[in-house]
C-alpha positions in Angstrom: 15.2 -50.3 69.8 16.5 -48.0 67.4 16.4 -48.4 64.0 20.6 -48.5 63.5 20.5 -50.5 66.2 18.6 -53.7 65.0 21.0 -52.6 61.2 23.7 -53.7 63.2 22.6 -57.0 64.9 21.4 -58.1 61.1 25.1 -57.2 60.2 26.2 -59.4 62.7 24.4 -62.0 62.4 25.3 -62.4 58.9 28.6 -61.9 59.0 28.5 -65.1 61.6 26.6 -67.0 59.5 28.9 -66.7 56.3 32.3 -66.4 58.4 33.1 -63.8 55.9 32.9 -59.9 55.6 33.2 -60.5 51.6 30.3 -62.9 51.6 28.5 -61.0 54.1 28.7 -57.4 52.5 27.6 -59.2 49.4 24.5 -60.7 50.8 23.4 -57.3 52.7 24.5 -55.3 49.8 27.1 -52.8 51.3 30.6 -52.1 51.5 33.2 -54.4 53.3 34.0 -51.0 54.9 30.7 -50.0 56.3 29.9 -53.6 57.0 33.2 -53.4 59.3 32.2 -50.1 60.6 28.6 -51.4 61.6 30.2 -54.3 63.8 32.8 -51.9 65.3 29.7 -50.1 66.0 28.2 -52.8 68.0 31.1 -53.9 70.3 32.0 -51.0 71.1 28.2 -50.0 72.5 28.4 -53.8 74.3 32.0 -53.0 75.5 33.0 -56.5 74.2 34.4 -58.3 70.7 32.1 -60.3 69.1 34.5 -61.7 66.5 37.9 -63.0 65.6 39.4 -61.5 62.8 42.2 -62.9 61.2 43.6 -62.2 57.7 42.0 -65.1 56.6 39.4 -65.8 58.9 36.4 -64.4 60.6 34.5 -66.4 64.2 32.5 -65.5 66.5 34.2 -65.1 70.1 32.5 -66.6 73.2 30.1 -63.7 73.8 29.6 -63.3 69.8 28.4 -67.2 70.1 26.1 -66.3 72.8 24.5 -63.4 71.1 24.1 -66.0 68.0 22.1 -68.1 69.5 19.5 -65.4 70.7 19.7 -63.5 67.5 19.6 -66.7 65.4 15.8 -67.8 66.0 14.3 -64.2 65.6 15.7 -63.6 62.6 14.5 -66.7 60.9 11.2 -66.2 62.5 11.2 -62.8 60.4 12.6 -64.3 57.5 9.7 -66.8 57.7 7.4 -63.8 58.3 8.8 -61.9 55.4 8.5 -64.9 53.4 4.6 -65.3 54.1 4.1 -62.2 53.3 5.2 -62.8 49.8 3.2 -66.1 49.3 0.2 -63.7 50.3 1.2 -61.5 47.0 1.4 -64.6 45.1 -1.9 -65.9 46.4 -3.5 -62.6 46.8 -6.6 -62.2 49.4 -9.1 -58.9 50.1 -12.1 -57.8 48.1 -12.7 -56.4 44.4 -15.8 -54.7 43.6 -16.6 -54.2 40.5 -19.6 -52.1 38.5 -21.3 -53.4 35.1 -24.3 -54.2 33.2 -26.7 -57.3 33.2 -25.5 -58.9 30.0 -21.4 -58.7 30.8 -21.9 -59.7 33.9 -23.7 -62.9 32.4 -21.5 -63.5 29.4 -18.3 -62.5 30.4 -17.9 -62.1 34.0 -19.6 -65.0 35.2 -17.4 -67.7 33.3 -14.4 -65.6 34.0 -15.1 -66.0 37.4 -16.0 -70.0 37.5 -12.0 -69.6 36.2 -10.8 -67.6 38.6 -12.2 -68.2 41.7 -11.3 -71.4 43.2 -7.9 -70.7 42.3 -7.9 -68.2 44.9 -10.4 -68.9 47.8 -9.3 -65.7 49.7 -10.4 -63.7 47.2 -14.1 -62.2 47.1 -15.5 -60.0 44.5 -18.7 -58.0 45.4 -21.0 -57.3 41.6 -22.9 -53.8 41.3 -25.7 -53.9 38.4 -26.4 -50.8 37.1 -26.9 -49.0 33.2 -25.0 -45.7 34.1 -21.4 -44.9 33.4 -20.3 -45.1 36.8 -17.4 -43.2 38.4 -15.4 -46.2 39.4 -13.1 -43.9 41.6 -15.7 -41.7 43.1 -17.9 -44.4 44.5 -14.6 -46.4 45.3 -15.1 -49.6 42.6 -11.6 -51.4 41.9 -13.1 -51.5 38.1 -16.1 -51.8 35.9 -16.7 -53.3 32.8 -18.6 -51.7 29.9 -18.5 -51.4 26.1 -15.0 -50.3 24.8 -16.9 -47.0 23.3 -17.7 -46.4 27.2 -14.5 -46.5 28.8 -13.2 -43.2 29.8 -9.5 -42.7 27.8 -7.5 -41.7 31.0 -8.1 -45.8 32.6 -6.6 -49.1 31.9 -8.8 -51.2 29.9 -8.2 -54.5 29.2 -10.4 -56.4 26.2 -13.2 -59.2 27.6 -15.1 -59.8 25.1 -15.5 -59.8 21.0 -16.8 -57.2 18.9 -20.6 -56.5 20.1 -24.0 -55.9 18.3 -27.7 -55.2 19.1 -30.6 -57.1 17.2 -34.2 -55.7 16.2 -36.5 -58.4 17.2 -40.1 -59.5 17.3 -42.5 -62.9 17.3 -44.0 -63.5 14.3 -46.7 -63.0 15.5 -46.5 -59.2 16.8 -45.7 -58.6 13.0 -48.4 -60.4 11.6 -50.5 -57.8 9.5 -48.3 -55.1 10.2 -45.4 -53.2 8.3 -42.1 -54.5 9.0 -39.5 -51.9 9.6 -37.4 -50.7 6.8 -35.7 -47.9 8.3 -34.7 -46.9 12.4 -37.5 -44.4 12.3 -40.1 -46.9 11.3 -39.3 -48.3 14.7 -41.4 -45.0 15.9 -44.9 -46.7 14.7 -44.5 -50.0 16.2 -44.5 -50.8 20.2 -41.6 -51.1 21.4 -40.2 -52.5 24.8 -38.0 -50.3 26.3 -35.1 -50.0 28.8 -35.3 -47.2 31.4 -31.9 -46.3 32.4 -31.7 -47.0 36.5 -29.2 -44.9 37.1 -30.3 -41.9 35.0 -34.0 -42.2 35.4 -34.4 -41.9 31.6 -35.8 -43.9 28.4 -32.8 -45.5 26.1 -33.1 -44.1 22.7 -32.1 -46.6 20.4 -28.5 -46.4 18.3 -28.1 -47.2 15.0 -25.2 -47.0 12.2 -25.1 -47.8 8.8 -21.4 -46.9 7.1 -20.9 -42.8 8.3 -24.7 -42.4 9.3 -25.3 -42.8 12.7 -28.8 -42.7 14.1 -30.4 -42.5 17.2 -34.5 -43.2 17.8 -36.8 -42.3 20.6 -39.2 -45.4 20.8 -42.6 -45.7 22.2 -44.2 -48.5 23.7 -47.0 -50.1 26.3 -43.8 -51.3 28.7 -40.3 -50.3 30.0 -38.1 -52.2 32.1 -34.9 -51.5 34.0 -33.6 -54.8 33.7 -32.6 -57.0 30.8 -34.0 -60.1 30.8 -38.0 -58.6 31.9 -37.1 -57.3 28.3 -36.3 -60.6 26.6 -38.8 -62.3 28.5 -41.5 -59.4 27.0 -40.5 -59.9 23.6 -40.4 -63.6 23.5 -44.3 -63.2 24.7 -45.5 -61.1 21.5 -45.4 -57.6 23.4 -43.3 -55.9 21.3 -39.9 -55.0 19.6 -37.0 -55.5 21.2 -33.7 -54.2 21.0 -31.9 -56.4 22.3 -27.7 -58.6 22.6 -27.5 -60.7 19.2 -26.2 -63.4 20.8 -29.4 -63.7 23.5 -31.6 -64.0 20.6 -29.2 -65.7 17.9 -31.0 -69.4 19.0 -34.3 -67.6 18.4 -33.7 -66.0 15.1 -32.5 -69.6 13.6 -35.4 -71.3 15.2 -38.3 -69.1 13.7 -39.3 -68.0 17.6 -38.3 -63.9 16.7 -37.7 -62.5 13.5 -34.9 -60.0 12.8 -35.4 -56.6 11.3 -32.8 -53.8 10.6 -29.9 -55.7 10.5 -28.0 -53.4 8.3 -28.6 -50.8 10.5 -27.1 -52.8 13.7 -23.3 -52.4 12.8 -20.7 -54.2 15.0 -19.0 -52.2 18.2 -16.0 -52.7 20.4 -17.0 -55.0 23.3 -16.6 -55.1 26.8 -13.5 -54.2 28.7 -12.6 -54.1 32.2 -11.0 -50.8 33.3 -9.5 -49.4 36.5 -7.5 -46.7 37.3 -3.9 -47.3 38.2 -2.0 -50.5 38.4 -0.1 -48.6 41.2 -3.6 -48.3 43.3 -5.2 -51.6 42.6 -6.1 -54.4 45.0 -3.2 -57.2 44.3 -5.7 -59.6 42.8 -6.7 -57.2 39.8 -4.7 -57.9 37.7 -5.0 -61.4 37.7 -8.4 -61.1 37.0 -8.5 -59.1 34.3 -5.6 -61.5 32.9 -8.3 -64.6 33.5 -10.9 -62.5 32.2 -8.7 -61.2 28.8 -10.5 -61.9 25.4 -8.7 -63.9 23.0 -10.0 -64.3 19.7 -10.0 -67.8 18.2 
């Protein structure tokens, strides 16, 4: 059926249902003029009238009650369709992936989903764990979270999390009878535990700031670990110096377990934000996500 052709049995249809061409032309958003040309149209390819017009009247005729009764049922089947289709927007289904670190994934994306998710059970959301800046378009992510210094400027970002720091850490007893650190470079006489960046294949150098000086330090150390928690777990044994999330090792500072150097040096940084690339390209989901995932401060 061509495409005019199904224009005008809608036309109809309406028109019949309302009993007026003013109501009707409303509803379909035309002209009372086209909306009369449109069932002119049709009768005259059936070769017969399909309604009564009078000055203050419209019907349908015999044959326009026939072709109601057809019409009538598939058209409320596609209305019913059409309307599905918009509870499906509201409820939205399919998959996100998305691309981040150990430590959001624990603190913020975790809880956000525990939120999120049974609100929506068609929803799934497949996590990637890597250290590198991933290209979220190239190897086809819906979004990534990372610090808010990491996002690139051209994406949407949306805030997750509050303002972020790194902590300096050791037992007591790795610094019993040795020097504690006064200074980043200090750091470079101690052993240190250190992150080896998966996706890069390099050693984390360590980044410090203190008012306009920013600092960066090339550690040594007996171990490296790609992961983040192989780290805490090290450093929480006496292996070494850390550098590690302040709020991992907050309980341990205030206990006595680890004791903090350098914390002058460990200034405070934007957190973590999700970002994606185009509202106009996302999956419909999201953006309710990153809504249920949104920071607010208290």
């Amino acid at each position: 059926m061509k495409r005019e052709h199904l224009a005008d049995l809608a036309a109809f249809v309406t028109v019949a249902r309302e009993l007026s061409f003013t109501r009707a032309a409303s509803k379909l958003g035309m002209t009372q003029s086209s909306l009369s040309h449109a069932i002119r149209r049709l009768e005259g390819r059936l070769g017969l009238r399909l309604l009564s017009r009078t000055t203050r009247s419209v019907a349908p005729t015999e044959a326009g009650e026939r072709l109601l009764r057809t019409l009538r049922p598939a058209f409320e089947q596609i209305d019913g369709e059409l309307e599905s289709l918009t509870a499906l927007r509201e409820k939205p289904a399919g998959s996100i992936r998305i691309t981040t670190a150990e430590h959001a994934a624990q603190t913020v994306l975790l809880p956000g989903l525990e939120r999120f998710l049974p609100n929506y059970p068609d929803v799934r959301v497949e996590v990637m764990l890597d250290y590198g800046l991933t290209d979220v378009v190239a190897e086809r992510f819906d979004a990534g979270i990372r610090l808010g210094e990491q996002v690139a400027k051209d994406m949407i970002a949306v805030r997750v999390g509050p303002d972020f720091r790194m902590a300096v850490v050791a037992t007591p007893g790795y610094f019993e009878g040795k020097r504690l650190p006064r200074r980043p470079q200090d750091l470079q006489a101690h052993n240190c535990v250190n992150l080896r960046l998966p996706t890069h294949g390099g050693i984390y150098a360590w980044e410090f700031g203190k008012g306009s000086r920013e600092i960066k330090v090339h550690v040594e150390g007996q171990l490296a670990f790609n992961t983040l928690w192989t780290r805490v777990r090290a450093v929480r044994a006496g292996l070494g110096i850390g550098f590690l999330p302040e709020d991992i090792v907050q309980e341990d500072v205030a206990a006595g377990r680890l004791v903090r150097v350098l914390a002058d040096w460990c200034a405070p940084f934007p957190g973590y934000h999700l970002y994606y690339p185009s509202r106009q390209h996302s999956t419909p989901a999201l953006p309710l996500l990153a809504e249920a995932l949104r920071y607010r401060a208290r």
